[in-house]
FIDRENKE-52996 format. One record per residue (C-alpha): residue in three letters; y, x, z. Coordinates in steps of 0.5 Angstrom, whole numbers, plus 2048, in hexadecimal, padded with zeros to 3 digits. Each point is the difference from the previous one (the first is absolute). Layout:
# residues N
ALAYXZ ...
# end
This chain:
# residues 115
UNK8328137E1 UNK8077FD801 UNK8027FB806 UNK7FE7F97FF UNK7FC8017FA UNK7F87FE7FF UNK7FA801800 UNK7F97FE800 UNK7FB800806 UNK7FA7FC802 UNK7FF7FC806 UNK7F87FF801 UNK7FC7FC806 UNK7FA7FF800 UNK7FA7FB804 UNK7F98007FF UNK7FF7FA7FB UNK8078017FD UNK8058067FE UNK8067FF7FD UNK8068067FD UNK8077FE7FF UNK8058047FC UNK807800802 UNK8078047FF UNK803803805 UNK806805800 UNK800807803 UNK800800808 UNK7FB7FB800 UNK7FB800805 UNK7F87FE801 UNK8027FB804 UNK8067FD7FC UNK7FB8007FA UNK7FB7FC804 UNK8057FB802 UNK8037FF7F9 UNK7F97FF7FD UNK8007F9802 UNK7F8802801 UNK8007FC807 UNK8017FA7FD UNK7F98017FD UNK7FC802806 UNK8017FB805 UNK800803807 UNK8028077FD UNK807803803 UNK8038067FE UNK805803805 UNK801805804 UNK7FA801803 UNK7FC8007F8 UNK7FB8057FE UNK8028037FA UNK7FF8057FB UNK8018037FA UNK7FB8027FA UNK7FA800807 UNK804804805 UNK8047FD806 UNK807800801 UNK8057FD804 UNK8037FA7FE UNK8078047FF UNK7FD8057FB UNK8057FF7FA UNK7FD7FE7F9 UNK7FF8047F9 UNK7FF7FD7FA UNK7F87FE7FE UNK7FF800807 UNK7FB7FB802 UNK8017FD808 UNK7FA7FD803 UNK7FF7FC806 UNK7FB802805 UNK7FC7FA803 UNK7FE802808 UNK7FA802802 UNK7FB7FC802 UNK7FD804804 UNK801808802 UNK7FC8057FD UNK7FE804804 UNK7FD7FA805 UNK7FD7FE7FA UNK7FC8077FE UNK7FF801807 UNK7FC7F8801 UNK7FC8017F9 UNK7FD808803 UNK7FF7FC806 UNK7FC7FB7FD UNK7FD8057FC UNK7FD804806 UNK7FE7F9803 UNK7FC7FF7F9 UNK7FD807800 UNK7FE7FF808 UNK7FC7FA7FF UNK7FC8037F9 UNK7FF806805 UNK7FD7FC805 UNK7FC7FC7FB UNK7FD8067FE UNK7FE801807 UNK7FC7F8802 UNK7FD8027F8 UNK7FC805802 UNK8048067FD UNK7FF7FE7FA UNK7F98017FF UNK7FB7FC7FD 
# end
């Protein structure tokens, strides 16, 4: 690919309720974060930013904002999470256990379960 020619690449964002891919040229040497920018998508969310500090990806793996782009690429926009993974598996077996605790002493006030 010659300097300064074009090519097609995707720039995509995504909310619960609304999803948006927006196509762009580019030309070679053109980054993730440059083609976010370009895209003009922050104008459709309010509150999105895109800067330095965006998570992105391409095609569903992660990359840094500098990653230089090919043609058919799809950049998309990673939202932050809302909250850490491993805290939240962790409070769901948590919780689990208590449930499972309380249906063992219920079985126990029951009577073991006999009639």
């Amino acid at each position: 690919m010659s300097e300064g020619e074009l090519f097609a690449v995707e720039v995509a964002y995504a909310l619960p309720e609304r999803q948006l891919i927006v196509p762009l040229e580019v030309t070679a040497g053109t980054t993730a974060l440059e083609a976010a920018q370009q895209s003009g998508i922050e104008q459709e969310f309010p509150g999105l930013v895109i800067d330095a500090g965006t998570s992105l990806g391409i095609f569903g793996q992660a990359v840094p904002p500098q990653q230089a782009l090919k043609p058919g690429d799809r950049v998309e926009i990673y939202r932050p999470l809302k909250a850490d993974p491993k805290a939240a598996r962790k409070a769901r077996a948590e919780k689990a256990k208590a449930r499972r605790a309380g249906e063992e002493s219920e079985k126990e006030t029951d009577g073991g379960g006999e009639p």
